[in-house]
N, C-alpha and C positions, 0 to 999 in steps of 0.2 A: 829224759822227758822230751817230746814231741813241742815246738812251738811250732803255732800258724800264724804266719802274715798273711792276710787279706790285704785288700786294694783301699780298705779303708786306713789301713798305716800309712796311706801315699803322701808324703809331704809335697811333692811335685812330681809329675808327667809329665813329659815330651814325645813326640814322634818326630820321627823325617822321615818322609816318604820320596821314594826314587820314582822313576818313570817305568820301571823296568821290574814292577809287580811283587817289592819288595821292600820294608822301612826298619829300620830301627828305633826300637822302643826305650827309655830312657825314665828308671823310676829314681827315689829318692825315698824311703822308707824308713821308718824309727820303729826299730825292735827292741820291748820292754818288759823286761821277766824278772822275778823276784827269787825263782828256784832253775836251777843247772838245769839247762837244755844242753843235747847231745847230738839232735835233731830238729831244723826248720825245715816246715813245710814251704813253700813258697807259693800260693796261690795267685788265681786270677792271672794266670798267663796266656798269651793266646795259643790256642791249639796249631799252629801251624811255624811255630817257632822252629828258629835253627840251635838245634842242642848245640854244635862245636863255635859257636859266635856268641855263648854267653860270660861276661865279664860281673865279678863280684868285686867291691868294694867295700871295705869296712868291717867285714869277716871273717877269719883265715874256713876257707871251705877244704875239709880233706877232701871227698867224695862228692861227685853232683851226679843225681839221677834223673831223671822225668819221666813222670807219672803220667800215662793217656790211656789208662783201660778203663773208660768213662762206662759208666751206667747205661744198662738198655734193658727191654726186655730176653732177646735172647743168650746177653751173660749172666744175666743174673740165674734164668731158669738150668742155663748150660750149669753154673757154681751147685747148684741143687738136686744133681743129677743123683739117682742111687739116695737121697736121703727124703728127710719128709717136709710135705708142704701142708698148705689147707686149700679146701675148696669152701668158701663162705657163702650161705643159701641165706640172700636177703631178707624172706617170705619168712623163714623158720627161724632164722637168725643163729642159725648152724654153722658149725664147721666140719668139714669132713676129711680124718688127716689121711693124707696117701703118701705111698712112697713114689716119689716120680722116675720115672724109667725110659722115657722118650719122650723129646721135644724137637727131633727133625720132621717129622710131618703132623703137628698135631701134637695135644697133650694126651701122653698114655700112661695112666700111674696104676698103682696098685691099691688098694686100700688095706690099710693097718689093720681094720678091725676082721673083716668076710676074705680078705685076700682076693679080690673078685677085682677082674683089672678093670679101669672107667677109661673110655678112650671122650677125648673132649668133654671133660666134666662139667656141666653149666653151673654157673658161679663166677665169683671174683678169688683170683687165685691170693693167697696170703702166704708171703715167706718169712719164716723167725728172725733174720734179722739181716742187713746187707752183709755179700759174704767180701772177708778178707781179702784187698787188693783191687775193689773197685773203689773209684772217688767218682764223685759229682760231677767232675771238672778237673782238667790237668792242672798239675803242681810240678814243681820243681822238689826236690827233697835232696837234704844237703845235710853230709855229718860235719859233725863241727867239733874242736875242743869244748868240752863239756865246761859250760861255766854261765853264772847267769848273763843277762841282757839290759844293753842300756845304752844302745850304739844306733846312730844311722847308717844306711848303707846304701850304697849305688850299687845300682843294678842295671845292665845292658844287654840288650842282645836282637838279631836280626827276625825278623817272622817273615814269611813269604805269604801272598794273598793280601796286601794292601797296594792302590799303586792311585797313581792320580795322572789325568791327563787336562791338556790346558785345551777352551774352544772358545770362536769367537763367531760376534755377532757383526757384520760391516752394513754398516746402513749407506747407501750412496746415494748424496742428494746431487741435486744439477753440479753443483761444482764445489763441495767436498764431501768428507766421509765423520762417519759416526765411529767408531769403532769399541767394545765391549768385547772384556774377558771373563772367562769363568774358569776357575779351576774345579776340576771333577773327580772327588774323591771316592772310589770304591774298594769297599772294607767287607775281604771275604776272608780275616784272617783268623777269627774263630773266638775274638774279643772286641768289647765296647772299650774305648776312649774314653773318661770322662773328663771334661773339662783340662784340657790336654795342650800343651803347649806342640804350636805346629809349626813344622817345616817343612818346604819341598824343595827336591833339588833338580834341577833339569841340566841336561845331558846324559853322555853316555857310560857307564860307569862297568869296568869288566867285571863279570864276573865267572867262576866255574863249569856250566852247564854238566848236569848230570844225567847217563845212559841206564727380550726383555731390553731392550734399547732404554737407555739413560737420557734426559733434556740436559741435566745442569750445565754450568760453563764448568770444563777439563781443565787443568794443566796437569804441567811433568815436570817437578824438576830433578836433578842429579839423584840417581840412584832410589828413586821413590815416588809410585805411582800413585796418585791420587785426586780429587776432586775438593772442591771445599769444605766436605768436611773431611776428618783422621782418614787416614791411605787406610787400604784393608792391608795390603802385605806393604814389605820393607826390600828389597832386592841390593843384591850385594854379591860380589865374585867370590867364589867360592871354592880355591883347588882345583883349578883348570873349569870348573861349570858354575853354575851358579844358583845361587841359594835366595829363596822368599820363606819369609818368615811373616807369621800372622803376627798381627799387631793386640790379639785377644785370645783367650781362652777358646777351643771349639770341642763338642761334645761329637763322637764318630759310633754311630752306634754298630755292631756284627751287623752284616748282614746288610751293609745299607751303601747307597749313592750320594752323594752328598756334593753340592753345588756353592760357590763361595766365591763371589764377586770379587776378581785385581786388578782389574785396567779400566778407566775411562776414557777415551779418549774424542775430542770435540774438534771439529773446524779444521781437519788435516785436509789438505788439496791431492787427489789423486790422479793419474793417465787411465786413459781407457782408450785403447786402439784394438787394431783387427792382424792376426800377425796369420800368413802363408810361410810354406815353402813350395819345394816342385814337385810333392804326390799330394798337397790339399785340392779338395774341390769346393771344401767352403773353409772358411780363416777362421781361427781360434777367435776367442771372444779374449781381449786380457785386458787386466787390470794390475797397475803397477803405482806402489804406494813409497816413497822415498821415506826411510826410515831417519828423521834428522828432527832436528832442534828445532830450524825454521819451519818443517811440517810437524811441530806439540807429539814428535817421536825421542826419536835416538833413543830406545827401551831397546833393552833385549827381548825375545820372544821364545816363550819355549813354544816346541813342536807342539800341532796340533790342527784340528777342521776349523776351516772359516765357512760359515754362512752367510751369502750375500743378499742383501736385500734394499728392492728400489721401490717408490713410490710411483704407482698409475697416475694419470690422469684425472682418476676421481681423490688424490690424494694417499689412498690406500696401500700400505708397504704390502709388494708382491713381492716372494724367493724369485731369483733370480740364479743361484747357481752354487757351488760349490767346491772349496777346493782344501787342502793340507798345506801346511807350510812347515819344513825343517825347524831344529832348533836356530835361530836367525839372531847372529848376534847386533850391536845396535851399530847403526850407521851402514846396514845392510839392507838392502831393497827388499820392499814385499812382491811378489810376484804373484798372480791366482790367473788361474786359468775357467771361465763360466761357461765353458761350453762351445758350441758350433752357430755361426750366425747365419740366420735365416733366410737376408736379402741381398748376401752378397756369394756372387760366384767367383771362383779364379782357374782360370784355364795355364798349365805352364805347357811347352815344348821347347825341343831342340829345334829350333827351325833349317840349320844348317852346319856341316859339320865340312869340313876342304881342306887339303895341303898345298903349303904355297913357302917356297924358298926353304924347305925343310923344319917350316913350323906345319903344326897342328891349326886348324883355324875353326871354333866352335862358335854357334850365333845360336842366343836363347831367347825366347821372350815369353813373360807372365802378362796375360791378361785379366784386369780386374772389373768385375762388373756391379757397378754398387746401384740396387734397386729402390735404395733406400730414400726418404722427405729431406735428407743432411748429409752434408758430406761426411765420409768415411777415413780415418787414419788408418791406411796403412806400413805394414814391419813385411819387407819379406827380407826371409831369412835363405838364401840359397847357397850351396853346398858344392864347392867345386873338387871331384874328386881327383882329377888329374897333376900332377905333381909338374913344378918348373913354366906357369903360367904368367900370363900379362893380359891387364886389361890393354883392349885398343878401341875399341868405340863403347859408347855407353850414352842412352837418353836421360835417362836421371843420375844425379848424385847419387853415389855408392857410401859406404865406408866397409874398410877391411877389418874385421872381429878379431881373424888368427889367419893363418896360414892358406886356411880352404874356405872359411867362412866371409860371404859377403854381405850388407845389408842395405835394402833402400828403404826410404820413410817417404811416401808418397801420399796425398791425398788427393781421393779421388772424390768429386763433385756428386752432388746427388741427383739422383739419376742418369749417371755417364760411366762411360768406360775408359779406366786407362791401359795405355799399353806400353808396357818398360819392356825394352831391349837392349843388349849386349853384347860384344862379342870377345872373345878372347882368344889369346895366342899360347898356344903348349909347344915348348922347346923340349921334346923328350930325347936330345941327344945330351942336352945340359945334366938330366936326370940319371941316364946311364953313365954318364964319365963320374957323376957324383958318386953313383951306386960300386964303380969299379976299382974308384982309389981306396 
């Protein structure tokens, strides 16, 4: 005997969804039979399942199959080839049986009764019955020691075609930020969810390859994001990534996107400067968000697009730009980049380049031009390619990043021009003995 499990035996659901267009599915099912089954069906799987990542619990399985030669029109008529169908005449309320003989371009049959072939017979076609080895919908089918039923079983395994991605909304007022999460579920795995206990997991995870702004007041505390009222997710480290879990049931229907509120965040203080180097001609717009305690942070973030948006003049929130952010673990800076600004120019050159006592001697200077109602922050980032260097003159305060990298934080007044210069000393004979030992 044949038993079927439907998704109505599910005593519990789970998914975890990865970032990386793939989840695991997690049932719990009570199979109950009164006469020896030798065979379960296993229904309601999704069609994009991975047959070698499925785990049985609670049943010795000898054999496991999967069933996907789903129903259509052209297998069914293909099962029917060479035998007889009907053609049903609404008007008369006829049938008219033929034998069918081609359905690659068109239906060509023969008729039983004159033998007179009908090519595209008008009517509704009627077949005797669904032929042997199509189903509705994929199943699993599993032999089993024959014996009856009275067992729950766990059941696992991987589908490809679900994945979720996380995005945010950054609202930025005069002097801090709004910020809102959304996780983005999309479910192309070939099944509905219902009422499904949910996880995500952000990070990177190897695998095989084959050839809407919120008012309320925010807080955060340890490991769990929320607002006044219940958090939507629960976040927790996870085997090297880290893991959100819903705090309620969620329904995922085939076919669908699905949107689902995890982060609020209120009254975080942000930077916002203007950053060059020496091939800009206008300076990044950036915005840098200190991910900590004292700024209603220190979350982790999984990857994902920030949305920025500021309020005009007449109140009104305008987009203002947008940018991706890495998986960013917590007490790591946000960085977004908005774009190119409009008012401000920066002219760089070598202005001089000399030898003197067997040094190198280079003189650069950046010009910044701020056209703007307010002064300007600026970040230049300049890049010393030459190996075995020293600063010896310089009009602003520098600081050294690494090795080649230098930085000034300047601000320039509104409507003025600054101008930073410098010069440095290359020792490239210090660099050849270095190179020759």
């Amino acid at each position: 005997m044949r038993y079927k499990s439907t998704n109505e035996h599910n005593k519990k659901l789970s998914i975890t969804i990865y970032n990386d267009d793939f989840g695991l599915v997690k049932e719990e099912r009570l199979l109950v039979s009164q006469e020896a089954c030798e065979e379960i069906q296993y229904l309601d799987v999704v069609k994009k399942i991975e047959t070698d990542s499925i785990i049985v619990a609670g049943v010795p399985v000898l054999e496991l199959n999967y069933d996907f030669d789903l129903v259509s029109k052209a297998k069914l008529l293909e099962k029917y080839l060479d035998k007889t169908i009907y053609i049903f005449d609404k008007e008369t309320q006829e049938k008219m049986p033929i034998r069918l003989l081609s359905v690659s371009d068109g239906i060509i049959g023969e008729r039983t009764d004159t033998k007179e072939i009908v090519i595209n017979p008008e009517g509704e076609l009627v077949l005797p019955s669904l032929p042997e080895g199509l189903i509705a919908k994929p199943a699993l089918l599993w032999k089993v020691p024959k014996s009856a039923l009275d067992q729950q079983i766990n059941v696992s395994y991987l589908t490809k075609g679900i994945s979720w991605d996380a995005n945010y909304v950054l609202n930025l007022q005069e002097r801090s930020f709004q910020l809102t999460g959304w996780v983005a579920i999309n479910n192309q795995s070939g099944a509905a969810f219902q009422n499904a206990e949910l996880k995500l997991i952000a990070g990177e995870i190897n695998r095989v390859e084959e050839i809407k702004l919120l008012e309320p007041d925010y807080h955060y505390k340890e490991g769990v994001v929320y607002s006044e009222s219940e958090p939507s997710f629960e976040e927790k480290s996870f085997a090297d990534q880290h893991m959100y879990t819903l705090n309620r049931p969620v329904t995922i229907k085939d076919a669908q996107e699905k949107q689902i509120n995890f982060l609020n965040v209120a009254d975080g203080a942000y930077r916002k400067f203007y950053e060059v180097n020496r091939y800009s001609e206008k300076p990044d717009i950036k915005v840098e968000i200190e991910n900590s305690k004292e700024n209603n942070l220190e979350i982790p973030l999984p990857k994902g697009k920030v949305k920025l948006y500021q309020a005009d003049s007449d109140g009104l929130l305008e987009f203002v730009g947008e940018d991706s952010i890495p998986h960013t673990a917590k007490k790591q800076p946000i960085s977004l980049n908005l774009g190119k600004a409009f008012d401000i120019g920066c002219e760089s050159l070598e202005t001089d380049r000399s030898k003197e006592d067997g040094l190198e001697l280079i003189e650069y200077e950046y010009r910044i031009q701020n056209h703007k109602d307010e002064a300007a922050p600026i970040k230049i980032d300049h890049r010393i390619h030459e190996r075995g260097w020293e600063m010896v003159e310089c009009s602003h305060v520098y600081s050294k990043l690494d090795s080649s990298t230098i930085n000034f934080l300047v601000d320039v007044g509104a409507d003025a021009t600054a101008v930073i210069t410098f010069k440095y000393a290359v020792d490239h004979s210090l660099y050849i003995k270095r190179k020759t030992k």
